[in-house]
C-alpha positions as CSV (number, residue, x, y, z in Angstrom):
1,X,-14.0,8.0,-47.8
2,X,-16.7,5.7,-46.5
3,X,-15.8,3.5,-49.1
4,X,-12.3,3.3,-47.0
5,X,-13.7,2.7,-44.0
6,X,-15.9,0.0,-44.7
7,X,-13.3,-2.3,-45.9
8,X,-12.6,-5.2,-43.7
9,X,-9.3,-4.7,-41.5
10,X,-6.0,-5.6,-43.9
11,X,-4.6,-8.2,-40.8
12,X,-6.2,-10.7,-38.0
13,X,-5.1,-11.1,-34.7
14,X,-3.8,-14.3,-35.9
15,X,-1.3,-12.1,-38.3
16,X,0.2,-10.3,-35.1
17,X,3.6,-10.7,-33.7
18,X,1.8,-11.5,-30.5
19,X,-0.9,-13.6,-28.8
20,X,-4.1,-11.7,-29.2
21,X,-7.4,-12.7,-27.5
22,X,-5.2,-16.1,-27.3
23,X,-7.0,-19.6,-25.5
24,X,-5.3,-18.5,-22.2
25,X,-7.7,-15.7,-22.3
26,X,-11.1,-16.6,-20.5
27,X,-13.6,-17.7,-22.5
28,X,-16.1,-14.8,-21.0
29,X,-13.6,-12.0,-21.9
30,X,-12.4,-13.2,-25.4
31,X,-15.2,-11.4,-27.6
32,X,-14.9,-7.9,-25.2
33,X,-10.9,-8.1,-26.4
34,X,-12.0,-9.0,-29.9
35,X,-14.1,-6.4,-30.1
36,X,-11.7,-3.5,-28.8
37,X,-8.6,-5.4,-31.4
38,X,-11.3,-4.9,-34.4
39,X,-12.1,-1.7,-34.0
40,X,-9.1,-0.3,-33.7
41,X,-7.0,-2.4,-36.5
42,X,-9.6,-0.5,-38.5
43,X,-8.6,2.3,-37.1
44,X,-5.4,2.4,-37.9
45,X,-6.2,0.9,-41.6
46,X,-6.8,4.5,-42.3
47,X,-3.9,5.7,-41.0
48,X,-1.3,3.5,-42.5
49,X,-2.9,4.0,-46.0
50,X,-0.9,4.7,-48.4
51,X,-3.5,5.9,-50.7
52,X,-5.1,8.5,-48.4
53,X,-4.1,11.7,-47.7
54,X,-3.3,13.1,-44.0
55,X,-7.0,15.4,-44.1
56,X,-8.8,12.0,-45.5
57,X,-7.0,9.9,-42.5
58,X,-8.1,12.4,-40.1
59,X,-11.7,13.0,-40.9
60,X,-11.6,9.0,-41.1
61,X,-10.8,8.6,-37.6
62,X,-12.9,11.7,-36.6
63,X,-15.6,9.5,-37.9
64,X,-14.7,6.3,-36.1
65,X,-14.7,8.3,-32.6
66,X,-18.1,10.0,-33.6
67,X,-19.0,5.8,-34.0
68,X,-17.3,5.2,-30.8
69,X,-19.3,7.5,-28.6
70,X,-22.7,6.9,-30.5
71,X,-22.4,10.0,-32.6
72,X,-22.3,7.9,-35.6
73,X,-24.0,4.5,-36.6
74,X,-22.4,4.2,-40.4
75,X,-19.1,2.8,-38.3
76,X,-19.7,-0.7,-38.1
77,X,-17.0,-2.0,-36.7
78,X,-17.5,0.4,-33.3
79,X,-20.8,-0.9,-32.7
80,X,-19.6,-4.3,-31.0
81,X,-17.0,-2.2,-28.8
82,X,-19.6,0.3,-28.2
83,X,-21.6,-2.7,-26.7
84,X,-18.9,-4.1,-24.7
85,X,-18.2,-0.9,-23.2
86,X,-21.5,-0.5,-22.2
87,X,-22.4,-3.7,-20.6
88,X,-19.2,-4.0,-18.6
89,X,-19.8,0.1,-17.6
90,X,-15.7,1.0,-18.8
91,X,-14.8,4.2,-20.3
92,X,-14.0,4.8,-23.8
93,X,-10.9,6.2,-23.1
94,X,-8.4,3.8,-24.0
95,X,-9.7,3.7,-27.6
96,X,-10.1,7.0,-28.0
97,X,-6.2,7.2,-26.8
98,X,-5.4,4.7,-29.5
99,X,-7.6,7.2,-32.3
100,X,-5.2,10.3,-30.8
101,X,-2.1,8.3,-31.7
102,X,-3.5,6.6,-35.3
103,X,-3.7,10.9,-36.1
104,X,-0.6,11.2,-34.8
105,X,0.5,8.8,-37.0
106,X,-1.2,10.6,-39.9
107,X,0.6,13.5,-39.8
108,X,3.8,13.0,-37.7
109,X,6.6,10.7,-40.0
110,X,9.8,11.7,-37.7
111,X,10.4,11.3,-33.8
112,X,13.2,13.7,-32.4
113,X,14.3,11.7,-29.4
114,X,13.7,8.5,-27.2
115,X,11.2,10.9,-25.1
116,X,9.5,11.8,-28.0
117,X,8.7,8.2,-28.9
118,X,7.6,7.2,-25.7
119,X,5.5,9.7,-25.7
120,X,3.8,7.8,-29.0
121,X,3.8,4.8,-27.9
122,X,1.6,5.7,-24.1
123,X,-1.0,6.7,-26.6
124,X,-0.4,4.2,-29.2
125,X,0.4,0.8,-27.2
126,X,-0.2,1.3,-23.6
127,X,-3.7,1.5,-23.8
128,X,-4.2,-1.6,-25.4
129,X,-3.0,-3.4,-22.3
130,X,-4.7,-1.1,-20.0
131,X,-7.7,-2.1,-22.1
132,X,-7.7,-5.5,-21.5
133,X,-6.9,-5.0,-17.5
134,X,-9.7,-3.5,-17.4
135,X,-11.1,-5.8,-19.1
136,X,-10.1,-8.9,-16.2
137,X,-10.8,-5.8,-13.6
138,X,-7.2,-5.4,-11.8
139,X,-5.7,-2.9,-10.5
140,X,-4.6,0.3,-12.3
141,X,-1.4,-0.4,-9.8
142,X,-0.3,-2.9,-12.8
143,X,-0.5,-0.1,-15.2
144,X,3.3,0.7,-15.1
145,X,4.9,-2.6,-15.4
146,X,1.9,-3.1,-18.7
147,X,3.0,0.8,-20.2
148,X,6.7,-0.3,-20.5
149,X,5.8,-4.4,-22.1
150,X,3.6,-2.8,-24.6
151,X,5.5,0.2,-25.3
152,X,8.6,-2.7,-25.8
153,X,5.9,-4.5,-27.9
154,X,5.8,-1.3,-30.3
155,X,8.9,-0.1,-30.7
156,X,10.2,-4.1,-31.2
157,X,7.5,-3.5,-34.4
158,X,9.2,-0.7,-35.6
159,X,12.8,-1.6,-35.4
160,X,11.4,-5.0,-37.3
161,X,9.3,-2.6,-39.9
162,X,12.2,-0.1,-40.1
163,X,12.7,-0.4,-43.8
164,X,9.5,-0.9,-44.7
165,X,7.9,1.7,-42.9
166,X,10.2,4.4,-44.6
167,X,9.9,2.9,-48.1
168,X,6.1,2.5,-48.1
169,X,4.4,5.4,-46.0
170,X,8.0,7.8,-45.3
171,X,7.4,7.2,-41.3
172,X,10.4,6.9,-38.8
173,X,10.3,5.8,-35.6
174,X,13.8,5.6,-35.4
175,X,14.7,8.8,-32.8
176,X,16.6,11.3,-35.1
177,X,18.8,12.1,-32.4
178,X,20.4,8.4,-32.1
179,X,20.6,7.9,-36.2
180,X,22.9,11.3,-35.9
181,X,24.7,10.5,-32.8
182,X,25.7,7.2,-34.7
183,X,26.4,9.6,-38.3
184,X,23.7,8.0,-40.0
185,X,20.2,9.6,-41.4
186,X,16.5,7.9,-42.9
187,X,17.9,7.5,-46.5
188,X,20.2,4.8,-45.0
189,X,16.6,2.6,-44.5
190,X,16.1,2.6,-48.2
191,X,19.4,0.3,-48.8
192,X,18.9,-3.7,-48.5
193,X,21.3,-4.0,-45.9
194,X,22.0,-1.9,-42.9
195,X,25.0,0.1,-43.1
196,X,27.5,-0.3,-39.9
197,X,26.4,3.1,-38.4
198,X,22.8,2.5,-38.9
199,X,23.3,-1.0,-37.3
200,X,24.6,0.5,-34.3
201,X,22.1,2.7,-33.9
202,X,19.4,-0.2,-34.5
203,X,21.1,-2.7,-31.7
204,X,21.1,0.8,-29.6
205,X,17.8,1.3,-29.6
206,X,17.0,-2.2,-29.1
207,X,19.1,-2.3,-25.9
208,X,17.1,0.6,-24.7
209,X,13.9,-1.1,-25.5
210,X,15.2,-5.0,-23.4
211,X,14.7,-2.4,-20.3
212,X,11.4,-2.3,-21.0
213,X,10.6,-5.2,-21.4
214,X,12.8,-6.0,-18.2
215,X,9.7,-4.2,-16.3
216,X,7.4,-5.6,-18.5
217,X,7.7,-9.5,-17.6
218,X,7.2,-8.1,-14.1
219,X,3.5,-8.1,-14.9
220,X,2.6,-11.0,-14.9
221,X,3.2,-11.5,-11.6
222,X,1.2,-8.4,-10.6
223,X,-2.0,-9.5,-12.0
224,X,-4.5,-11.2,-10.3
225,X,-6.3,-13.5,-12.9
226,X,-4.2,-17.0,-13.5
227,X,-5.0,-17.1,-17.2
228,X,-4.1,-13.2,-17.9
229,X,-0.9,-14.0,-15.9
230,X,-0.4,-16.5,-18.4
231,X,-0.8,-14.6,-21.3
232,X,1.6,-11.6,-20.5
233,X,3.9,-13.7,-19.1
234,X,3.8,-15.7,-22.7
235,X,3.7,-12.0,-24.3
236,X,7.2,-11.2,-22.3
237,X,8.7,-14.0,-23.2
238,X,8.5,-13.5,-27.0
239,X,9.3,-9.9,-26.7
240,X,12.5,-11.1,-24.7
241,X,13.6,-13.8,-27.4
242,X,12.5,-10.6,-30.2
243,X,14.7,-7.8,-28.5
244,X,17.6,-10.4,-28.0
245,X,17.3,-11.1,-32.0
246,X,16.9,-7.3,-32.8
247,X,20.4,-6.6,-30.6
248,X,22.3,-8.8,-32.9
249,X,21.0,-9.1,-36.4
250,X,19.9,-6.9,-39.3
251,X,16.3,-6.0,-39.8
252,X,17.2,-4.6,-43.3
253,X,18.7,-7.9,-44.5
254,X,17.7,-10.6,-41.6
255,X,14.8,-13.0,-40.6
256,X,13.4,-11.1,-37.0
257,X,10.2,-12.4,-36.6
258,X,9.3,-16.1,-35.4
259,X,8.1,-18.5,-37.9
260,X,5.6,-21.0,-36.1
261,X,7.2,-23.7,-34.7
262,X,9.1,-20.7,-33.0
263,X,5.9,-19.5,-31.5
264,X,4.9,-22.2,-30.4
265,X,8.0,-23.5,-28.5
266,X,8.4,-19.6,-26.8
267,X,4.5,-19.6,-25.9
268,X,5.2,-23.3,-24.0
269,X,8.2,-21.9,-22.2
270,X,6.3,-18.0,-21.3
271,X,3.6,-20.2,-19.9
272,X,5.9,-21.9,-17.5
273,X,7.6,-18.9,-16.4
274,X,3.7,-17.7,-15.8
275,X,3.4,-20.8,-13.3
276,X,6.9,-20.0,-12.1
277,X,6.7,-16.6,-11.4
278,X,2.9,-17.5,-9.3
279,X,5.5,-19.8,-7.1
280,X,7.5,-17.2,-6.2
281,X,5.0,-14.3,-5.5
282,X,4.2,-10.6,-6.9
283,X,6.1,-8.3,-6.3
284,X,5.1,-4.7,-5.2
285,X,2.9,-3.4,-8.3
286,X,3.6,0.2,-9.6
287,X,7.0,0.2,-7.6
288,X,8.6,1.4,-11.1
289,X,6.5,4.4,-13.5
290,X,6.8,5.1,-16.8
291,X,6.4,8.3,-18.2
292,X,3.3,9.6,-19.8
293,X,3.4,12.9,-21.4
């Protein structure tokens, strides 16, 4: 097992969908973001293994939270976090949130309901953004408006991943209830193309998710730091231009992710809607909640 853990993390945060510890982020904060992004990319590593099974993944993790709190110095990648944590005196929590999900993940492959995945993602996405708040020191008042971009920001993954998350490690996030409602089932994620019902069901969900991220742009106009605004407001812009995708094409059969040049011409535009949306003023933080169960 040690031998698992010791391997370097499969992805970078230059691999993700989304700007990670990106130049808009201040210089001084960078390596604390780093640090939390390493640690738990590891993390999950272990649980997305296909080579593992659910016991391994979960004395894997076990062992990466023992590394977290100090309890264990073989975890190399949780001594910089451990560090970080320290020196800027914030809690642990928001990685060990992200562990409880990563076993989540090793053990639970279906999700009944919308509810049900929500539920996954405030444990599996949310905290990253509450992480790197904390980070810049706002207000837990913009805690909201970050649960719903992030949890947007995951479920956008797993509509884009659909296939290939059932084919390689049998795990659907796709609600069961909605792949029913629409007379569809899992096996229809094995096929190259998305069948007509399983379509529907897909642009359904993502029409459920735009709401989110509706909330979600509202962020970055709650927070306080200029260059964090930035960066979410960069963030909601590609998961608008994602979600719009996701409603009308095929993730089975159809390009859904942006190539570069696509990055880089959304990024441009998310950072003037950043400056824009400073013009016009916040509005009230944590007016709309999300659910945590």
């Amino acid at each position: 097992m040690s031998d698992v853990i010791e391997q370097p993390a499969t992805k970078t945060h230059r691999d993700e969908n989304f700007p990670v510890a990106s130049v808009l982020i201040a210089r001084e904060h960078r390596p604390a973001v780093l640090a939390f992004y390493n640690f738990v990319r590891a993390a999950d590593d272990i649980a997305d293994s296909p080579d593992l099974t659910p016991d391994q993944k979960i004395a894997g993790l076990d062992r990466f939270e023992a590394g977290l709190l100090g309890k264990d110095d073989s975890i190399e990648v949780a001594k910089p976090l451990r560090a970080v944590l320290a020196a800027r005196k914030l809690p642990a929590r928001h990685a060990l949130d992200l562990l409880y999900a990563f076993r989540m993940d090793a053990t639970k492959t279906r999700y009944a309901n919308f509810d049900e995945l929500m539920h996954y993602c405030a444990y599996s996405a949310a905290p990253v953004g509450r992480y790197v708040l904390d980070v810049h020191g706002e207000s837990e008042a913009t805690w909201p408006a970050n649960d719903a971009l992030c949890s947007a920001l995951q479920i956008i993954n797993h509509t884009q991943d659909c296939g290939a998350d059932y084919r390689n490690l049998d795990r659907v996030y796709i609600p069961q209830d909605a792949m029913a409602r629409h007379g569809t089932d899992v096996t229809a994620l094995a096929a190259p193309a998305a069948s007509p019902n399983l379509l529907a069901c897909l642009h359904e969900l993502s029409a459920q998710t735009a709401k989110l991220v509706t909330l979600g742009r509202t962020l970055s106009q709650q927070v306080k730091d200029l260059r964090l605004a930035l960066e979410t407001a960069v963030i909601g812009r590609l998961a608008q231009t994602l979600v719009t995708l996701l409603q009308t094409r095929d993730p089975l059969s159809q390009k859904v992710h942006l190539n570069k040049p696509e990055m880089i011409g959304w990024t441009l535009l998310g950072v003037g809607d950043g400056f824009i949306g400073r013009v016009k003023g916040a509005p009230q933080a944590g007016a709309a909640q999300t659910r945590r169960a």
